[in-house]
C-alpha positions as CSV (number, residue, x, y, z in Angstrom):
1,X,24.7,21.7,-6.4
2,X,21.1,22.2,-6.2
3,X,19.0,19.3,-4.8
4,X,16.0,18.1,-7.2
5,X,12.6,19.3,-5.9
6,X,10.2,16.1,-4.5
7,X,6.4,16.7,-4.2
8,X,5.1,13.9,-1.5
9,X,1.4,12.9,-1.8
10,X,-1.1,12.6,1.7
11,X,1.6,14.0,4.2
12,X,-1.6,14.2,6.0
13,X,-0.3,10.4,7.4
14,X,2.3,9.7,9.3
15,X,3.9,7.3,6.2
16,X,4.1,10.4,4.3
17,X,5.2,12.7,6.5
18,X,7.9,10.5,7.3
19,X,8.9,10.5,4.0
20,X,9.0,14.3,3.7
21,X,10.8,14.6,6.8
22,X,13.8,12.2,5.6
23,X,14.0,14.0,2.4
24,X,14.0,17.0,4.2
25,X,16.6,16.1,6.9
26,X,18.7,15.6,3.5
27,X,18.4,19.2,2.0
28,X,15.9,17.9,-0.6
29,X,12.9,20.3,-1.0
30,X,9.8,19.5,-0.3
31,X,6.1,20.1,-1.2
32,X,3.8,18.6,1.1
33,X,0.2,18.0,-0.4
34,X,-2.0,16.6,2.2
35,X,-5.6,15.0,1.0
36,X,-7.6,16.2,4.3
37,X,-8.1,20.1,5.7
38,X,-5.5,21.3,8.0
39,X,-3.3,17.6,7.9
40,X,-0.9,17.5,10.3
41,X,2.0,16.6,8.4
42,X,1.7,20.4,6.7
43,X,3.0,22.0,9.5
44,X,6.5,19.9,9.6
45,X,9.4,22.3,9.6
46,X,10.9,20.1,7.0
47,X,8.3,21.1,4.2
48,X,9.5,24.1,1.9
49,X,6.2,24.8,1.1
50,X,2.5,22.8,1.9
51,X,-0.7,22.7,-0.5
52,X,-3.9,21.1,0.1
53,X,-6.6,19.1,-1.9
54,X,-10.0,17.7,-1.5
55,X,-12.0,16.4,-3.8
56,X,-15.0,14.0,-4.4
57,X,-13.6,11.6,-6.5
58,X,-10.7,9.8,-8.0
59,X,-10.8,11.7,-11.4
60,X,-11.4,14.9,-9.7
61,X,-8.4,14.3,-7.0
62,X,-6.0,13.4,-10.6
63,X,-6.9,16.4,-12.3
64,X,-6.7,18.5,-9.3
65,X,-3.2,17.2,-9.2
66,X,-1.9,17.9,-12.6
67,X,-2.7,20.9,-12.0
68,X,-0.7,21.4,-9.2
69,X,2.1,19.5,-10.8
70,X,1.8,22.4,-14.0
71,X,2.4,24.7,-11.8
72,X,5.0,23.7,-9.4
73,X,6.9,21.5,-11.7
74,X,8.6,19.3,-9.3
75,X,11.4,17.2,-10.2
76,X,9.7,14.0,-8.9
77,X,6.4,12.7,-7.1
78,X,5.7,10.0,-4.7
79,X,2.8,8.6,-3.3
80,X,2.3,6.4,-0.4
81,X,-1.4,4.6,-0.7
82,X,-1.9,1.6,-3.3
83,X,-5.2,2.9,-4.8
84,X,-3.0,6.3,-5.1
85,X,-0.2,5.1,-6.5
86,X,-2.2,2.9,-9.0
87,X,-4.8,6.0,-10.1
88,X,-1.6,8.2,-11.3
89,X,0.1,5.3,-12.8
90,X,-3.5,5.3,-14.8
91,X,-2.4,8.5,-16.6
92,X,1.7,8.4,-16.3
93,X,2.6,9.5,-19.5
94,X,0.5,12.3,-19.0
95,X,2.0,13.4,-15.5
96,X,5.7,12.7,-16.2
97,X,5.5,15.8,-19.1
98,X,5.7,17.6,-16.5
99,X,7.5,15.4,-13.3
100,X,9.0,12.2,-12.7
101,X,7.3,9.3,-10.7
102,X,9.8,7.9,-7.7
103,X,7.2,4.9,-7.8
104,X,7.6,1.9,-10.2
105,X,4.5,1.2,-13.0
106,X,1.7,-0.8,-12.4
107,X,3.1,-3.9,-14.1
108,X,5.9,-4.0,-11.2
109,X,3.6,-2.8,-8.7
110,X,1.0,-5.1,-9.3
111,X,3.3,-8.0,-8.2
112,X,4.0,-6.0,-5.2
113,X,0.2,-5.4,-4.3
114,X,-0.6,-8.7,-4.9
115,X,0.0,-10.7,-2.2
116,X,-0.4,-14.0,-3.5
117,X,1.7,-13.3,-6.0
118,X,4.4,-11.7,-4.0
119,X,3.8,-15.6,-2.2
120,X,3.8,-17.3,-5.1
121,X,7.1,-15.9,-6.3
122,X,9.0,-16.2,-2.6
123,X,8.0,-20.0,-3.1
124,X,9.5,-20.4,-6.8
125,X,12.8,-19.1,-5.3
126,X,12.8,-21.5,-1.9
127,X,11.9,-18.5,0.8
128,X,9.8,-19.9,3.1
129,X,6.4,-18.9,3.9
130,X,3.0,-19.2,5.8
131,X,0.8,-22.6,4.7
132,X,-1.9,-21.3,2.8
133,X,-5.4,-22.5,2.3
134,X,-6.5,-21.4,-1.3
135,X,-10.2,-20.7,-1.7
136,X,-11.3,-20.4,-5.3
137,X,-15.0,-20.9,-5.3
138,X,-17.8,-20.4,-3.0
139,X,-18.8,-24.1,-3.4
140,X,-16.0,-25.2,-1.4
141,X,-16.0,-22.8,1.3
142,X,-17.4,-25.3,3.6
143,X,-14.8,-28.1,2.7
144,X,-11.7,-25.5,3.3
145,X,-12.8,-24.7,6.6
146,X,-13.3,-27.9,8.1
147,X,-9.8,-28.3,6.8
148,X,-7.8,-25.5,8.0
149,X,-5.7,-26.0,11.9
150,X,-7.1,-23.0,13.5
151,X,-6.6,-20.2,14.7
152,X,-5.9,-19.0,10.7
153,X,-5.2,-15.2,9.8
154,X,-7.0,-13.5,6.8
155,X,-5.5,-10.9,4.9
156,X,-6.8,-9.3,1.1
157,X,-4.8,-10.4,-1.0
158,X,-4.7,-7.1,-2.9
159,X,-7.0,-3.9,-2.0
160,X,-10.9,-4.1,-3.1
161,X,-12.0,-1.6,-5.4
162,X,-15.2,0.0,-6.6
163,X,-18.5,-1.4,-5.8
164,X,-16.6,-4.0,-3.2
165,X,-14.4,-1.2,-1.6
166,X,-16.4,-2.3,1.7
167,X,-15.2,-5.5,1.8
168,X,-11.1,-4.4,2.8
169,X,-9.9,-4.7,5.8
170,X,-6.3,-5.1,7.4
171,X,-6.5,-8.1,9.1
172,X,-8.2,-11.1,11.1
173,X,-8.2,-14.0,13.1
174,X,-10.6,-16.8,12.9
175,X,-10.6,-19.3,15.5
176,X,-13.4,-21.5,13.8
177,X,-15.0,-23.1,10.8
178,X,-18.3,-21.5,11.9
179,X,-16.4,-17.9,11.9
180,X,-14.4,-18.5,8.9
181,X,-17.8,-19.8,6.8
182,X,-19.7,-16.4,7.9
183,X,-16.8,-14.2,7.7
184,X,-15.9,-15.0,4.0
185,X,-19.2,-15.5,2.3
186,X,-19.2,-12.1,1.1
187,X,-16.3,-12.3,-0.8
188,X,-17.9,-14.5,-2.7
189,X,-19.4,-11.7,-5.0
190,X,-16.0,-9.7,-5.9
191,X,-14.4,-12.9,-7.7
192,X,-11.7,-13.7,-5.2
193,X,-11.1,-14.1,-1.2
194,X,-8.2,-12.9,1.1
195,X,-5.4,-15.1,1.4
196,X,-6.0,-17.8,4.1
197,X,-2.9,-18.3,6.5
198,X,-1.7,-20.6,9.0
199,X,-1.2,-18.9,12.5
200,X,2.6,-18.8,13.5
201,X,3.0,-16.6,16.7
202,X,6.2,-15.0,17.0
203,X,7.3,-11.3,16.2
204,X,7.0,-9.2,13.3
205,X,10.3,-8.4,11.6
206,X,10.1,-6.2,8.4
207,X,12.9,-5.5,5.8
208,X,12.8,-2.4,3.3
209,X,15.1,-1.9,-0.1
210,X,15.2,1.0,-2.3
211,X,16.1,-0.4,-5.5
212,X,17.2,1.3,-8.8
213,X,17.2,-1.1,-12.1
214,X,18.1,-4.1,-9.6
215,X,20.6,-2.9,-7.7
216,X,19.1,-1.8,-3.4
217,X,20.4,2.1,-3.0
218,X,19.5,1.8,0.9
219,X,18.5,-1.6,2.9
220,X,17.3,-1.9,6.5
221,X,15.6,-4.0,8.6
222,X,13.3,-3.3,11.6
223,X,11.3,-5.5,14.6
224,X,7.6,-4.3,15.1
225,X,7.5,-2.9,18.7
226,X,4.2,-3.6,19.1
227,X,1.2,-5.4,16.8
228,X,-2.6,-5.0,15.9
229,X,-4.8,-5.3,17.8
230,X,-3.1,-3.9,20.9
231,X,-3.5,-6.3,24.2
């Protein structure tokens, strides 16, 4: 039986070429599309065939990619970055003429990206997590951080777009009031700040499902080896 095709977005990063390579080591073929000249991941053995594009901008990079998709006509598609996967779930009706998207839509996505959602929800259903410290307005900025036990960790909450694409980053300690003041008033402008979090030293431990219409295909768990910054 003949193995559906899969076209993997930005194997040009090691997420994505690890996701061509495990299709690959499974007999599924693979296109490789990397978003930067001469990406790395195009010369994995596991690719049946490797395209690159570059473009300028977001609606440039989409129609560059339907394009690609007429022609190839892959069975599916998968992406790997969030602004990515939210730009082609933009136009989705429009792609799958043509492919399938191994990604869910935005709607289920968006609770995904959203990390104070994703906290929100873990709460409703009694999972533990972090004590947060919820900043809503600029006013009480100075308040909140003569509050919080320190150190605290800052992460976005979900990515910044646009105009306030500057302000993302991964994440960050803040071992002060004074630090935590100066380090969030610019957030101030794009209508909401990272998530606040109590410290709690330990190791990372992740866990990953595939799902299909509830039900996880493939589950495993994993403990991060080492963290960022490296000591």
């Amino acid at each position: 039986m003949k193995q559906p095709s899969v076209l993997v977005l930005q194997v040009d990063g090691h997420m994505g070429l690890t996701v061509a390579r495990g299709l690959g080591r499974e007999g599924v073929p693979v296109i490789g599309v990397s978003l930067a000249e001469d990406g790395f991941g195009l010369r994995s053995r596991y690719l049946t065939e490797g395209r690159t594009i570059t473009y300028s901008h977001e609606g440039e990079l989409l129609e560059k990619l339907l394009e690609l998709v007429k022609e190839i006509r892959p069975d599916f598609l998968i992406a790997i970055s969030e602004w990515i996967l939210t730009a082609l779930n933009s136009r989705r009706e429009e792609f799958q003429q043509y492919t399938r998207f191994l990604f869910a839509p935005q709607e289920i996505l968006r609770r995904a990206f959203d990390k104070a959602e994703t906290l929100a929800i873990a709460e409703r259903l009694g999972i533990p997590v972090p004590l947060a410290y919820r900043l809503t307005s600029p006013d009480d900025l100075e308040s909140l951080a003569a509050r919080c036990n320190y150190p605290v960790v800052l992460k976005p909450s979900r990515q910044y777009a646009g105009e306030f694409a500057g302000l993302n980053f991964d994440h960050r300690y803040i071992w002060s009031a004074n630090e935590l003041v100066e380090f969030l008033r610019p957030y101030s402008i794009a209508g909401y700040y990272p998530l606040i979090q109590r410290y709690y030293p330990g190791h990372g431990i992740g866990i990953e499902t595939c799902m299909y219409r509830g039900e996880p295909l493939a589950v495993f768990q994993h403990r991060r080896i080492r963290e960022f910054p490296i000591n």
